[in-house]
gemmi code that builds the backbone of each chain (N, CA, C; Angstrom):
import gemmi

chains = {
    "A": [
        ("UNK", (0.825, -1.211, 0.000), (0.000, 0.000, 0.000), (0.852, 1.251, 0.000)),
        ("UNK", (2.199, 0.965, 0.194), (2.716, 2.375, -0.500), (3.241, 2.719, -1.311)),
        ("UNK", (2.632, 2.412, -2.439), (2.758, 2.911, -3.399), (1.776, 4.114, -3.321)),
        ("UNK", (0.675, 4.063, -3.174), (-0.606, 5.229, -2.351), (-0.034, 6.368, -1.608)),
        ("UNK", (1.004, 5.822, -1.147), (1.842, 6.574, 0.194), (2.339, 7.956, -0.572)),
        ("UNK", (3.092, 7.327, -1.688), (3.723, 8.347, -2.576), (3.515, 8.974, -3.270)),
        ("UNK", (2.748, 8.070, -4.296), (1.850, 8.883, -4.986), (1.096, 10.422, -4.698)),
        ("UNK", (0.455, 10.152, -2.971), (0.193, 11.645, -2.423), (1.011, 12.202, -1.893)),
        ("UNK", (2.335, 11.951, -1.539), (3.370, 12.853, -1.011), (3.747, 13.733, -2.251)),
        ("UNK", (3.513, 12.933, -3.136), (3.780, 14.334, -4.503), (2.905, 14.767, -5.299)),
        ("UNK", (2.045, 14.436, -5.025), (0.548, 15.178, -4.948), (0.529, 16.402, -4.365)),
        ("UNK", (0.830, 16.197, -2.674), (1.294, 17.435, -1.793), (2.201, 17.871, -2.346)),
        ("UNK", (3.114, 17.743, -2.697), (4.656, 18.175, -3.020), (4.122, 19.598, -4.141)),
        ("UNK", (3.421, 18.801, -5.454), (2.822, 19.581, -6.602), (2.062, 20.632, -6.138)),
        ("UNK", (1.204, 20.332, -4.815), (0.406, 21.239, -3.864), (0.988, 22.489, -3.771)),
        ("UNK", (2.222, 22.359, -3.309), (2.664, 23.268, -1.981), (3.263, 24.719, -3.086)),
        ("UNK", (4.119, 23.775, -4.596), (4.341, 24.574, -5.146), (3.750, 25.246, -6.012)),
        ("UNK", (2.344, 24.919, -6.579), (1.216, 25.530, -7.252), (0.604, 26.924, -6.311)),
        ("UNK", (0.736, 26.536, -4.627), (0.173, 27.700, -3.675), (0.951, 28.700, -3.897)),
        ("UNK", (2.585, 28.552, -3.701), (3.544, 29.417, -3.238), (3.572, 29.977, -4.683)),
        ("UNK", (3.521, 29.452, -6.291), (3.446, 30.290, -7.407), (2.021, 31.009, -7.556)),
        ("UNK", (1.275, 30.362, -7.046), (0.228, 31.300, -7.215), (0.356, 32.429, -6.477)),
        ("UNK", (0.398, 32.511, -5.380), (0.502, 33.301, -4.098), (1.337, 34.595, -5.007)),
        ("UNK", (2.185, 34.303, -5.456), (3.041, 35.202, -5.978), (2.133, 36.053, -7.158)),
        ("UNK", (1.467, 35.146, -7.954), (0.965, 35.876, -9.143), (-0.102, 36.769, -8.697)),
        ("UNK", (-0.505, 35.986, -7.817), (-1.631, 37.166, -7.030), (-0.674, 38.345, -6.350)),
        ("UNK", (0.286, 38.876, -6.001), (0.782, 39.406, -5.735), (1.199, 40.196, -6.554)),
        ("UNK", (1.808, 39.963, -7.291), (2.594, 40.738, -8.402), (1.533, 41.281, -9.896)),
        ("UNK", (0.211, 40.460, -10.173), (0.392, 40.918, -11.259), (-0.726, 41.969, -11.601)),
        ("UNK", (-0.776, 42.631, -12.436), (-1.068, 44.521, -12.495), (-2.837, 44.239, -12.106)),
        ("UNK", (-3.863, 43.905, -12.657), (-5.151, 44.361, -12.439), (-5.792, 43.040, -12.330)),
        ("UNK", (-7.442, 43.171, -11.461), (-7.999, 42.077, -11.037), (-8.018, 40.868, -12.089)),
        ("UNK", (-8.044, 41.340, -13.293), (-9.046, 40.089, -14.278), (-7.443, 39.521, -14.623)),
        ("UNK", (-6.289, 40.023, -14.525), (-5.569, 39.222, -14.806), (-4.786, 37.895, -13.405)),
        ("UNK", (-5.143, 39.055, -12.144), (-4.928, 38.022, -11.162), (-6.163, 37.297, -10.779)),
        ("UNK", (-7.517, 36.817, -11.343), (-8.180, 35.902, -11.357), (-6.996, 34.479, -11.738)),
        ("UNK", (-6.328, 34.660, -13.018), (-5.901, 33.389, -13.402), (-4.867, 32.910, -12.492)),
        ("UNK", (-3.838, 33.934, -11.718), (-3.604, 33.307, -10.698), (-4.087, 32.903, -9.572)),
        ("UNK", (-5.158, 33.030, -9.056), (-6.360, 32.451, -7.729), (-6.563, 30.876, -8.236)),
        ("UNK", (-6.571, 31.293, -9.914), (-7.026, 29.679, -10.174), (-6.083, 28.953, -9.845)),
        ("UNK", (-4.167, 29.247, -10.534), (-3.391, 28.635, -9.855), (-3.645, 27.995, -8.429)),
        ("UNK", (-3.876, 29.217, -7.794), (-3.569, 29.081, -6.208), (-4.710, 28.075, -5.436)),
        ("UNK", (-6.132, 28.087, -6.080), (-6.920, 27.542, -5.670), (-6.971, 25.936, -6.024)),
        ("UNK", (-7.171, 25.772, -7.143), (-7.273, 24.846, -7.889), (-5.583, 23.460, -7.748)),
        ("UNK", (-4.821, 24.346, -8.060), (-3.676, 23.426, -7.715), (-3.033, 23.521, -6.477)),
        ("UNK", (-3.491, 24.570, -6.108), (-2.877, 24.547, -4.585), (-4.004, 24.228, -2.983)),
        ("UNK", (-4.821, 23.901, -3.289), (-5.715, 23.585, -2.649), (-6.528, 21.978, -3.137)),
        ("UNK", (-6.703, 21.778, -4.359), (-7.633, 20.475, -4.675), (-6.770, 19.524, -4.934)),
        ("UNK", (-5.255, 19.911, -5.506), (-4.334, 19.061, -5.688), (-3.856, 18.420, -4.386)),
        ("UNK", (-3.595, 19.233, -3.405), (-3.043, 18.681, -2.285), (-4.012, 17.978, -1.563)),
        ("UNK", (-5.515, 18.339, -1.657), (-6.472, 17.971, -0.788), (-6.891, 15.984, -1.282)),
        ("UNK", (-6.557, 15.696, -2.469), (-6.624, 13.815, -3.109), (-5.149, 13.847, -2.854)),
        ("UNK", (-4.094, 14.455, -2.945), (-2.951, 14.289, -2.039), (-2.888, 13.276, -0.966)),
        ("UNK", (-3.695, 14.270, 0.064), (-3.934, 14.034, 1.279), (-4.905, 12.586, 1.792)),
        ("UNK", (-5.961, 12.471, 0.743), (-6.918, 11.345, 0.658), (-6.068, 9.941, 0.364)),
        ("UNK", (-4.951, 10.081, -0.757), (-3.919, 9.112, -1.363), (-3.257, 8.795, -0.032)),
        ("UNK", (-2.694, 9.413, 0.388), (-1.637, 9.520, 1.387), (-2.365, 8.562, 2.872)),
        ("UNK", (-3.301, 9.238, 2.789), (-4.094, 8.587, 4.279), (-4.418, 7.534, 4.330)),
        ("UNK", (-4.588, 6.760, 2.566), (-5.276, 5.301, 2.628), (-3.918, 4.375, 2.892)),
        ("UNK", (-2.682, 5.342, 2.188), (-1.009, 4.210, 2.104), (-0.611, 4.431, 3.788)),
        ("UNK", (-1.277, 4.953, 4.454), (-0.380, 5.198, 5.761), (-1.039, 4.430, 6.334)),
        ("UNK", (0.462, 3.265, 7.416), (-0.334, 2.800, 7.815), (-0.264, 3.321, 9.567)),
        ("UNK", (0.115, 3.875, 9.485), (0.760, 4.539, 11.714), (-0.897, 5.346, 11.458)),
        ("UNK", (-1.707, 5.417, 10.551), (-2.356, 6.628, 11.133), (-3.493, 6.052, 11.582)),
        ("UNK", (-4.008, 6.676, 12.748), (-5.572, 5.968, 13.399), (-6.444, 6.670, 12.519)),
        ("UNK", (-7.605, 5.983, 12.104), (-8.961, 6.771, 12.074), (-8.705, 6.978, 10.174)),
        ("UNK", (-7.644, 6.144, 9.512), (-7.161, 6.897, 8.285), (-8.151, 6.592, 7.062)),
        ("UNK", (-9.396, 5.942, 7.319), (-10.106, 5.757, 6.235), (-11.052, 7.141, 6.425)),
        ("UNK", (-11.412, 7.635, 7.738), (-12.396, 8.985, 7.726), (-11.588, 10.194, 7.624)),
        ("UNK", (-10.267, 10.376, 7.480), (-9.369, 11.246, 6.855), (-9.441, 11.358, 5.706)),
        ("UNK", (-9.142, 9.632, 5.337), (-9.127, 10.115, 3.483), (-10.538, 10.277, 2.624)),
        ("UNK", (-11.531, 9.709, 3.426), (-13.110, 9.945, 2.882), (-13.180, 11.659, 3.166)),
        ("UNK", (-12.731, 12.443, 4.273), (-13.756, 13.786, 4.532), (-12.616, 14.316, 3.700)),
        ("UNK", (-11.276, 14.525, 3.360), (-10.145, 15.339, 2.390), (-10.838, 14.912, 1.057)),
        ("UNK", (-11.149, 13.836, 0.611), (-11.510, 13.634, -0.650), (-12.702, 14.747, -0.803)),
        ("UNK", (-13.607, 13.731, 0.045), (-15.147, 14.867, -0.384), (-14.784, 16.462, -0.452)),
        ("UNK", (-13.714, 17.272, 0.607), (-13.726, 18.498, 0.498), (-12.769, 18.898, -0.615)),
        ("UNK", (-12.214, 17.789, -1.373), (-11.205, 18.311, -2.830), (-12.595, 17.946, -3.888)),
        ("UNK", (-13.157, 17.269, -3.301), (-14.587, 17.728, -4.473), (-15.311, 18.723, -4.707)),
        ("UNK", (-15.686, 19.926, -3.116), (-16.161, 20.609, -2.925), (-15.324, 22.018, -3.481)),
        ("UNK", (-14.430, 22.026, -3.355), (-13.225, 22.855, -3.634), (-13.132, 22.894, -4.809)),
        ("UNK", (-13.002, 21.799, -5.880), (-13.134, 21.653, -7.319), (-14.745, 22.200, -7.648)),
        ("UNK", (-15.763, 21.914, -7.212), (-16.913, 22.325, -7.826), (-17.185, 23.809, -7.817)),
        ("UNK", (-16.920, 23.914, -5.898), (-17.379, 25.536, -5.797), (-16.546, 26.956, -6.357)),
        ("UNK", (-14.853, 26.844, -6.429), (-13.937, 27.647, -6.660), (-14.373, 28.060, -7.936)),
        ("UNK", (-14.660, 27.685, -9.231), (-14.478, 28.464, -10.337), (-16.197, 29.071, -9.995)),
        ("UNK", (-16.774, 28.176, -9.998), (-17.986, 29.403, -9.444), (-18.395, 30.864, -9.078)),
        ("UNK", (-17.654, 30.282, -7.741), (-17.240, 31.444, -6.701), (-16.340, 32.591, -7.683)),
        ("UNK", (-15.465, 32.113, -8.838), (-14.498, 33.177, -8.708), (-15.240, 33.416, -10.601)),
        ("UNK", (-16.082, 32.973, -11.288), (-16.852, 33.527, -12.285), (-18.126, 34.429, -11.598)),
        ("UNK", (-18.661, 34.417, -10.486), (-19.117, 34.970, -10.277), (-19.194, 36.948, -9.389)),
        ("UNK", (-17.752, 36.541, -9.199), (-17.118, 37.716, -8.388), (-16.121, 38.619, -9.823)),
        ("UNK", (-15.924, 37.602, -10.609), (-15.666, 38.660, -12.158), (-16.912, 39.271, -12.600)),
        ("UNK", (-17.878, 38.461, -12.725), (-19.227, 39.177, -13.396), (-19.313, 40.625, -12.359)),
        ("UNK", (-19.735, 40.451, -11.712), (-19.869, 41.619, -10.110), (-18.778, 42.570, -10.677)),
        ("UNK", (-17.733, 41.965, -10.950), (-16.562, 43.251, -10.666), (-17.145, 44.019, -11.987)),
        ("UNK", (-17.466, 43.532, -13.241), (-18.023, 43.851, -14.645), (-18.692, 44.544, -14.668)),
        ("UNK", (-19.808, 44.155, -13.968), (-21.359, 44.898, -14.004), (-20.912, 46.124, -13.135)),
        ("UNK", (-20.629, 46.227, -11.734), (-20.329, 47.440, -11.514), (-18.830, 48.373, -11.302)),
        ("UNK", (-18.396, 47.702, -12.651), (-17.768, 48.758, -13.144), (-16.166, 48.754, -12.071)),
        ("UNK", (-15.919, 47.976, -11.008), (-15.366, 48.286, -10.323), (-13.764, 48.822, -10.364)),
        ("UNK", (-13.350, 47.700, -11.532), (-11.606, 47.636, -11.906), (-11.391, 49.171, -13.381)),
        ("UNK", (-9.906, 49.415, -12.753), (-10.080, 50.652, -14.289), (-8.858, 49.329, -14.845)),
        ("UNK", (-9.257, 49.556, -15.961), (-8.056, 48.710, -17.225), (-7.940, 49.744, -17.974)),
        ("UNK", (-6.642, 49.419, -18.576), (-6.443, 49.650, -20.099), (-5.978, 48.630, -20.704)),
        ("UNK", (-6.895, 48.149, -21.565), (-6.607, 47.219, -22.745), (-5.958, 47.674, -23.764)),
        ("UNK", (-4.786, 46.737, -24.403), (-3.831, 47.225, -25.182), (-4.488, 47.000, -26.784)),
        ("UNK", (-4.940, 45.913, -26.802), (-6.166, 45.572, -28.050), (-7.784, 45.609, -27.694)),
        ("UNK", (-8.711, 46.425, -28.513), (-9.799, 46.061, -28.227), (-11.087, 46.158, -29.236)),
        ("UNK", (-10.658, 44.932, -29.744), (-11.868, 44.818, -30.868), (-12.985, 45.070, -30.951)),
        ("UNK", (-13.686, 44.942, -29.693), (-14.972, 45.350, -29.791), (-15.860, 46.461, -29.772)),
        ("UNK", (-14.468, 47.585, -28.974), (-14.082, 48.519, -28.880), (-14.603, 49.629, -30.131)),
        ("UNK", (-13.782, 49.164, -31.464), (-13.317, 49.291, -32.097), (-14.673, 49.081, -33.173)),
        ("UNK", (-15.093, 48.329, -33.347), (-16.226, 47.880, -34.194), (-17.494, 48.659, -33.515)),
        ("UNK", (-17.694, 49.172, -32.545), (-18.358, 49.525, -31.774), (-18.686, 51.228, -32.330)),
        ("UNK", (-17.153, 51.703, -32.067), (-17.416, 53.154, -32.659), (-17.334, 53.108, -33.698)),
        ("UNK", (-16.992, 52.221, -34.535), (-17.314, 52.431, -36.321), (-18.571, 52.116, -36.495)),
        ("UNK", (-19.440, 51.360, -35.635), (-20.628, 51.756, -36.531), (-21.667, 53.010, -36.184)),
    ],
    "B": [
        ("UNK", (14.044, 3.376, 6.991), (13.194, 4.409, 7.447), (11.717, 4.246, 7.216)),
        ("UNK", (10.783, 4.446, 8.305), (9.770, 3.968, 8.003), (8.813, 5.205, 7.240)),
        ("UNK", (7.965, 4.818, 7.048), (6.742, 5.930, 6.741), (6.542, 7.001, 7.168)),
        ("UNK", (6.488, 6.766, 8.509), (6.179, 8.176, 9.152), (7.062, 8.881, 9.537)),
        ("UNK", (8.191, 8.481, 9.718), (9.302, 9.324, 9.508), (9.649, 10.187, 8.258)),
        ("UNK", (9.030, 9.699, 7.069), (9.359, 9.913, 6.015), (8.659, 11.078, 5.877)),
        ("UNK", (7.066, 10.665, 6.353), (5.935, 11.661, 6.358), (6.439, 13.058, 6.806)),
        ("UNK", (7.339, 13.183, 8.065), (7.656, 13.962, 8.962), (8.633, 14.800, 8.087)),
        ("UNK", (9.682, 14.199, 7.805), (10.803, 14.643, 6.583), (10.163, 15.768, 5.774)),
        ("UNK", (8.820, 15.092, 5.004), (8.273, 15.781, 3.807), (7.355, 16.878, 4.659)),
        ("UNK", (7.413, 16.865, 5.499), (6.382, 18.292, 6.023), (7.051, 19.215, 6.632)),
        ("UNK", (8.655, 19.364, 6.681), (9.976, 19.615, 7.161), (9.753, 20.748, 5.960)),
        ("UNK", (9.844, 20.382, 5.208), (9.508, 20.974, 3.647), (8.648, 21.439, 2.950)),
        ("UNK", (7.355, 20.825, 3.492), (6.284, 21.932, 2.878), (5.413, 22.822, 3.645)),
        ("UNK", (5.598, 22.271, 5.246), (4.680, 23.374, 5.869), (5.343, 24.836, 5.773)),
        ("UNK", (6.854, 25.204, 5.467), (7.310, 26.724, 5.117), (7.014, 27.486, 4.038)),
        ("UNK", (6.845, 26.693, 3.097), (6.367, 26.917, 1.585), (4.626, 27.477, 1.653)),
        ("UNK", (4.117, 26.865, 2.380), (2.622, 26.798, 2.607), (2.369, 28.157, 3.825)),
        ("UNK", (3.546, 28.442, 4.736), (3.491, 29.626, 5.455), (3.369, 30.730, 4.692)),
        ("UNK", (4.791, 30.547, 3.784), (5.262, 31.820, 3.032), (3.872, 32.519, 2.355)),
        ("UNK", (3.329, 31.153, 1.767), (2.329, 31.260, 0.613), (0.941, 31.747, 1.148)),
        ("UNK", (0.622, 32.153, 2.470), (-0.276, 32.490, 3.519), (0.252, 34.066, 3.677)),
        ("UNK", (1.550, 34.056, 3.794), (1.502, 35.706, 3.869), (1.507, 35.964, 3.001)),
        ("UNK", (1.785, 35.696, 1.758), (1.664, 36.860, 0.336), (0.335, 36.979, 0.125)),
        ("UNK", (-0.681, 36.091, 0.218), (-2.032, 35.811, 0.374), (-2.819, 37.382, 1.042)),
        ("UNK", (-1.987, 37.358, 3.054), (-2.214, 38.117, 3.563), (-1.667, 39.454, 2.599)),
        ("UNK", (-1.129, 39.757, 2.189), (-0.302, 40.707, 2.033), (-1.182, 41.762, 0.949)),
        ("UNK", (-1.844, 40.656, -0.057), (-2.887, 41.335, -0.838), (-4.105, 41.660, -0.726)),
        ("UNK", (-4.024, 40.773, 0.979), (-5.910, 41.017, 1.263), (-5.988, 41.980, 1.575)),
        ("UNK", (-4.503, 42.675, 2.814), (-4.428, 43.993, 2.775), (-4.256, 45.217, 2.382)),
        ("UNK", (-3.752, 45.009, 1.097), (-2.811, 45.791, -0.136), (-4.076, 46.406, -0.616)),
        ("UNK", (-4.897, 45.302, -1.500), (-5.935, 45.266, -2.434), (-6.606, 46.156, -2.855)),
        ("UNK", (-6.255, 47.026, -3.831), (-6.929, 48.663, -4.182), (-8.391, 48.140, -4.178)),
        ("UNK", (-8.878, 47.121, -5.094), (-10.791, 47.165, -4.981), (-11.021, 46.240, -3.854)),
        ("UNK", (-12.702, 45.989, -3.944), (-13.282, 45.253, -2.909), (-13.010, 43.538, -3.249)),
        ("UNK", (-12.887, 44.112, -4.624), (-12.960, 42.220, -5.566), (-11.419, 41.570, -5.195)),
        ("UNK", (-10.532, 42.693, -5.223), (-9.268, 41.725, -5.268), (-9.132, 41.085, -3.583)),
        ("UNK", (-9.406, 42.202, -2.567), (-9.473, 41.631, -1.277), (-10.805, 40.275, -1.083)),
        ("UNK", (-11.739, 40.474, -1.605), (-12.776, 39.412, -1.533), (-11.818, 37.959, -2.542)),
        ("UNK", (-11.388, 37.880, -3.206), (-10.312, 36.905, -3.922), (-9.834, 36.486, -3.369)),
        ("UNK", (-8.328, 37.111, -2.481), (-7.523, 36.973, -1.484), (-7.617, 36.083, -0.310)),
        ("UNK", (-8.982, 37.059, 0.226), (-9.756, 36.193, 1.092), (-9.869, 34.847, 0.950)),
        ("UNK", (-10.746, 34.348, -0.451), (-10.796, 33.104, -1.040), (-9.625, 32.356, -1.006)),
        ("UNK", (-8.901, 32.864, -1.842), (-8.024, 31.802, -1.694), (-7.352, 31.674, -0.469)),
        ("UNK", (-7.143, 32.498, 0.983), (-6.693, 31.939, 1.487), (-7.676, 31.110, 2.767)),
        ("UNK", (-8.954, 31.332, 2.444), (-9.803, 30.102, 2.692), (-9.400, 28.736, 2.602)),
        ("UNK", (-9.313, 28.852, 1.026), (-9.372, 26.814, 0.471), (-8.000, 26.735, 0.770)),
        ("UNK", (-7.077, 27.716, 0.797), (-5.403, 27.247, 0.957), (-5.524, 26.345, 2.548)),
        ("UNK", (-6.405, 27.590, 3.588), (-6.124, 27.095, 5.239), (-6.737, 25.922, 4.886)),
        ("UNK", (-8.093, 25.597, 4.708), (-8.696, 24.521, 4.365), (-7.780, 22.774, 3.976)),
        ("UNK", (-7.021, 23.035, 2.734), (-6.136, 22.301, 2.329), (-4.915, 22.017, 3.459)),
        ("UNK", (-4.350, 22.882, 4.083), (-3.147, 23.154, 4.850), (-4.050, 22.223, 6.177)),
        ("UNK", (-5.384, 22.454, 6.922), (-5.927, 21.712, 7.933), (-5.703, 19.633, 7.597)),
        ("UNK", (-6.095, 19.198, 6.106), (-6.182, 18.114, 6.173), (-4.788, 18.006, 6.149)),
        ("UNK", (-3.427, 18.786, 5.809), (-2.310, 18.131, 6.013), (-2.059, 18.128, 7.548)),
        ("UNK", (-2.353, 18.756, 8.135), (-2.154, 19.213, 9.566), (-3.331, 17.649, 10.034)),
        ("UNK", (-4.003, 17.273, 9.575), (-5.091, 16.285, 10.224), (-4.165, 14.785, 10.144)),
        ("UNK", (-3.063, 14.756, 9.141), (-2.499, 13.573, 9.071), (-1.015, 14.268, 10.256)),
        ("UNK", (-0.525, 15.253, 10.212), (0.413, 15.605, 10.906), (-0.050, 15.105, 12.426)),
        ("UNK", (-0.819, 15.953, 12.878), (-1.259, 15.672, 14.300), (-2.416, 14.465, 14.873)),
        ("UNK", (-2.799, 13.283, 13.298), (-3.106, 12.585, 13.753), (-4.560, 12.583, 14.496)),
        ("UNK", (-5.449, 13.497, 14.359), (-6.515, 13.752, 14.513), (-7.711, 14.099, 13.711)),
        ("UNK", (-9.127, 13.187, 13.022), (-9.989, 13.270, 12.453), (-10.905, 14.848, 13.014)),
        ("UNK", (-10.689, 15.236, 13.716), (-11.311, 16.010, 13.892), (-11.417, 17.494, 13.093)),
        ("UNK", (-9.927, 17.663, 12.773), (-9.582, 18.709, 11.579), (-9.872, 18.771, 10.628)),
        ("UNK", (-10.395, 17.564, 9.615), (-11.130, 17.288, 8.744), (-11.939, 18.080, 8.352)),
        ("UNK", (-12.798, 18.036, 9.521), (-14.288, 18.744, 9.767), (-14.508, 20.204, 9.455)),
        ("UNK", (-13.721, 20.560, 10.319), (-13.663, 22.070, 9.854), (-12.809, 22.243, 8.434)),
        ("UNK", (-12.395, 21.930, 7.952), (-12.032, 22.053, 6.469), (-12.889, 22.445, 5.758)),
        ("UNK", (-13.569, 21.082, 5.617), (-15.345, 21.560, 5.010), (-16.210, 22.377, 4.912)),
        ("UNK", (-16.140, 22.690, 6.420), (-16.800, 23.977, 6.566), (-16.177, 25.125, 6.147)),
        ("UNK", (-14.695, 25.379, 6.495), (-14.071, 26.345, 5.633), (-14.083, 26.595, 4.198)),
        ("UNK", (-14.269, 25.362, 3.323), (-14.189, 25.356, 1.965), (-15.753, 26.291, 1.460)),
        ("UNK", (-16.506, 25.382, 2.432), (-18.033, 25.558, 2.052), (-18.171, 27.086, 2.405)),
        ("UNK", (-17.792, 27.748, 3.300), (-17.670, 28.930, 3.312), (-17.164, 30.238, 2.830)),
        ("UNK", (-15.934, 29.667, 1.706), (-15.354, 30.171, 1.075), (-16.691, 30.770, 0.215)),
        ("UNK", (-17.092, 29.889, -0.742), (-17.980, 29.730, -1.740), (-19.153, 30.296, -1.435)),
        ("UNK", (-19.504, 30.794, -0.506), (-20.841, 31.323, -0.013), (-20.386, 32.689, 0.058)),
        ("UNK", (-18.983, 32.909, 0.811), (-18.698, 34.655, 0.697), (-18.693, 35.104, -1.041)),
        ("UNK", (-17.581, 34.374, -1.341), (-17.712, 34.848, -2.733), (-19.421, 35.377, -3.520)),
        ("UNK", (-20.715, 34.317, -3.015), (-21.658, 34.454, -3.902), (-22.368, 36.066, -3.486)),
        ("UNK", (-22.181, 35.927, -1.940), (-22.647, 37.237, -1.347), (-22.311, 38.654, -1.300)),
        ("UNK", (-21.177, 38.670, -1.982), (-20.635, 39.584, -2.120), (-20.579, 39.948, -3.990)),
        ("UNK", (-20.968, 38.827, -4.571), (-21.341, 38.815, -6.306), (-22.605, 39.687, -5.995)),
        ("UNK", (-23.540, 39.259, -5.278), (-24.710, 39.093, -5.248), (-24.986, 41.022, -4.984)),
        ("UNK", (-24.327, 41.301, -3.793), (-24.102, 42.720, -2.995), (-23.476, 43.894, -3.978)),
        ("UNK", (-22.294, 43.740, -4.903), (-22.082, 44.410, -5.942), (-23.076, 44.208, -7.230)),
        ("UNK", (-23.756, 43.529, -7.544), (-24.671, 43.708, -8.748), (-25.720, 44.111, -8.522)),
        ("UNK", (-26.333, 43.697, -7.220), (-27.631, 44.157, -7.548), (-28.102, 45.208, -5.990)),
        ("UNK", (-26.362, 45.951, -5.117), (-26.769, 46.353, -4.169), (-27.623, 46.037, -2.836)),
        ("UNK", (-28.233, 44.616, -2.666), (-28.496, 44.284, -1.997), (-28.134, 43.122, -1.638)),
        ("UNK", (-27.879, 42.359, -0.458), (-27.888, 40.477, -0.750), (-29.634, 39.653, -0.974)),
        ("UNK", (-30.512, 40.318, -0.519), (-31.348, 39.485, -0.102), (-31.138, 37.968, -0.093)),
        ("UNK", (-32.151, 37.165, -0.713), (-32.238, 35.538, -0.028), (-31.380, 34.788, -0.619)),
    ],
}
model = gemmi.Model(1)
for chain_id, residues in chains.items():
    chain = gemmi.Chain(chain_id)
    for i, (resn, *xyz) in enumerate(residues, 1):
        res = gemmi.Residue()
        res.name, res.seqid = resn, gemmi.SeqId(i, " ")
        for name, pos in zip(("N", "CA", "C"), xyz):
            atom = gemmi.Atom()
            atom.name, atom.element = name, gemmi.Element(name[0])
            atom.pos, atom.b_iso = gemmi.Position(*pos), 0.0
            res.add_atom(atom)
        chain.add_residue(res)
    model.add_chain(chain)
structure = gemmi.Structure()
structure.add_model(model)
structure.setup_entities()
């Protein structure tokens, strides 16, 4: 069974460094709609990856008590995490859209563009 | 070397990575010129603590951390809608 063992230790492993690059892109990069795609980083691989990580890991271990309701409630919440996150974060772009909240400047804008020509 | 030693080794290594990655998190919730990028921030460092609890549930060996994960995740996803909900249409209602 450990082969299971490992499999989620680098599961986590892939985890830890999807958080810490995301973390960064959310940090660094210029306006909201472009640091959405890093949240996804951060959420998505740094949160759902590690969370069947953690489910893998719990079924190959064997020192751990209680390790089948570890890896059942981490699984279910890397399901929950996968379903609700892009949701949650298409729905907080629309919001930012509708009222107007972020200033951009777009460097191309076609629609822009077709818009005042007609 | 057995397993759990091994286990121990590998969390030697990622619980700092997973700190660091909590303050830059913090760093923008506070920074955050709009309401959206701090409401984001927030998020993600929801599902991050969330994720970081079930490693902490095999670290310390206790089902109980689990639990609140869930609820953290599930909560993530509910701020986000309420606050969609509060910028578009000015109110939350139901």
């Amino acid at each position: 069974m450990s082969v299971l063992f490992y499999i989620g230790a680098l599961l986590i492993v892939i985890g830890a460094l999807c958080d810490f690059f995301g973390a960064l892109g959310l940090l660094r990069f210029p306006n909201f709609y472009v640091r959405l795609h890093a949240a996804t980083v951060g959420i998505i691989g740094g949160a759902a990856v590690p969370l069947f990580g953690v489910a893998l890991l719990a079924l190959g271990a064997d020192f751990l008590p209680n390790r089948y309701a570890i890896a059942g409630a981490s699984f279910i919440t890397g399901v929950i995490v996968l379903l609700a996150s892009p949701a949650g974060s298409h729905a907080l772009a629309y919001a930012a859209h509708r009222a107007k909240l972020v200033e951009w400047e777009p460097k191309v804008d076609h629609l822009g563009e077709v818009r005042e020509s007609d | 070397m057995s397993l759990e030693s091994q286990f121990f080794l590998l969390m030697k290594f990622v619980i700092p990575v997973y700190l660091l990655a909590f303050i830059i998190y913090a760093v923008r919730a506070f920074k955050g010129p709009t309401i959206a990028d701090i409401i984001l921030a927030v998020d993600c460092l929801s599902f991050d603590v969330a994720a970081f609890m079930a490693i902490l549930a095999v670290y310390f060996k206790s089902v109980y951390l689990v639990s609140g994960a869930i609820i953290l995740a599930l909560w993530g996803y509910l701020l986000d809608i309420y606050i969609a909900k509060h910028l578009v249409s000015k109110e939350v209602g139901a």
